[in-house]
N, C-alpha and C positions, 0 to 999 in steps of 0.2 A: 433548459440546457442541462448537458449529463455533469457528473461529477468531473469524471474526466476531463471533457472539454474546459467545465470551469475555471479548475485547478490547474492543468497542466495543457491545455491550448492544444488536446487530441482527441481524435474522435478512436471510440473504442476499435482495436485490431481487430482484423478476421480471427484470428488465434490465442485473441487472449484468455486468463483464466484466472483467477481468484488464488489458485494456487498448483498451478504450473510445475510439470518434472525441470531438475533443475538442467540445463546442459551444462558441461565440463569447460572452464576458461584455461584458455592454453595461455602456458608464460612461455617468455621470450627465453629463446637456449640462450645457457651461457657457454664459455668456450670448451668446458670439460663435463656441461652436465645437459644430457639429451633432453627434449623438449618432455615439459611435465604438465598433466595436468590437476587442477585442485578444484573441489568443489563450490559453488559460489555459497552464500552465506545467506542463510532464508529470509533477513531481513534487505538483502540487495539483490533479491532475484526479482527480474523483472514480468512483464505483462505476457511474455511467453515463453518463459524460462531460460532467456538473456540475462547477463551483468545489467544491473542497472541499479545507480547508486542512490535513487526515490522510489526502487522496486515497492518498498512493503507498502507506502503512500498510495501510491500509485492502485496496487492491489486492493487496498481498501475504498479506497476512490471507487472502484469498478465494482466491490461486494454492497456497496453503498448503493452504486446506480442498478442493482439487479433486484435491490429489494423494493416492492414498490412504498412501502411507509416512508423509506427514506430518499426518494427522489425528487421531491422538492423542496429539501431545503435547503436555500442556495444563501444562508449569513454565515454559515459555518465554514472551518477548512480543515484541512488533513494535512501534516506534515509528518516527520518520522524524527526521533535524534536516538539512530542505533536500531534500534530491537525494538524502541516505547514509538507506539502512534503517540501524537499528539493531536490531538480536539482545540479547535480555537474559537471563537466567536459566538454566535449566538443562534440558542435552539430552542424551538416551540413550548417543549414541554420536558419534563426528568422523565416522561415514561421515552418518548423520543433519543433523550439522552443514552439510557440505559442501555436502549435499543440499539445507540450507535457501539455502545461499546462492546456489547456483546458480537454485534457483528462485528470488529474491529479483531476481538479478544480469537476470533474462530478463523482468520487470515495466517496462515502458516511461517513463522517468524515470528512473529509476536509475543510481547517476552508482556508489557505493561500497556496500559492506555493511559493515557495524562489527559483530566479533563480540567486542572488547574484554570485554562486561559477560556474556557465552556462557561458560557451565561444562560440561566432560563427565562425566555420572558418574549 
């Protein structure tokens, strides 16, 4: 089972991408100010350059299932708080680990990796 599916209970889109053009979020008019719109924020762009507020997770999820080193490891998970991946649970080995973060670190948004909650063993 992919990352994807694991984490977030989907199977990868036709059109997704590791790191996706962003499209424009249009906000709602107010009564004197014409419809605007504003760029999304690289760590909540999502799987095809949608709003989506576990975009960067999400992202990582999917750069995770593209590499083959790291496709089955299914103790770990991927969350986000902001801009920092978060690493949680537990991984084979620190060359495995490193590997996560590097690919984590090369997902467009990504400000930190938190391997705080990451056990080796």
């Amino acid at each position: 089972m992919g990352w994807l599916k694991r984490l977030f209970g989907m199977e990868k889109p036709e059109n997704a991408e590791v790191n996706p053009a962003a499209q424009a979020v249009q906000q709602a008019p107010s009564a004197n100010i014409a419809t605007a719109t504003q760029p999304i924020p690289p760590e909540r762009l999502g799987l095809s350059g949608e709003y989506d507020q576990s975009g960067l997770a999400k992202r990582v999820a999917l750069a995770f299932d593209q590499d083959p080193q790291l496709d089955d490891v299914n103790t770990l998970w991927v969350a986000q708080t902001g801009s920092t991946v978060v690493l949680k649970g537990k991984v084979p080995s620190q060359e495995i680990l490193n590997k996560m973060v590097s690919v984590a670190r090369s997902v467009n948004g990504t400000t930190d990796v938190d391997t705080n909650q990451a056990t080796i063993g």
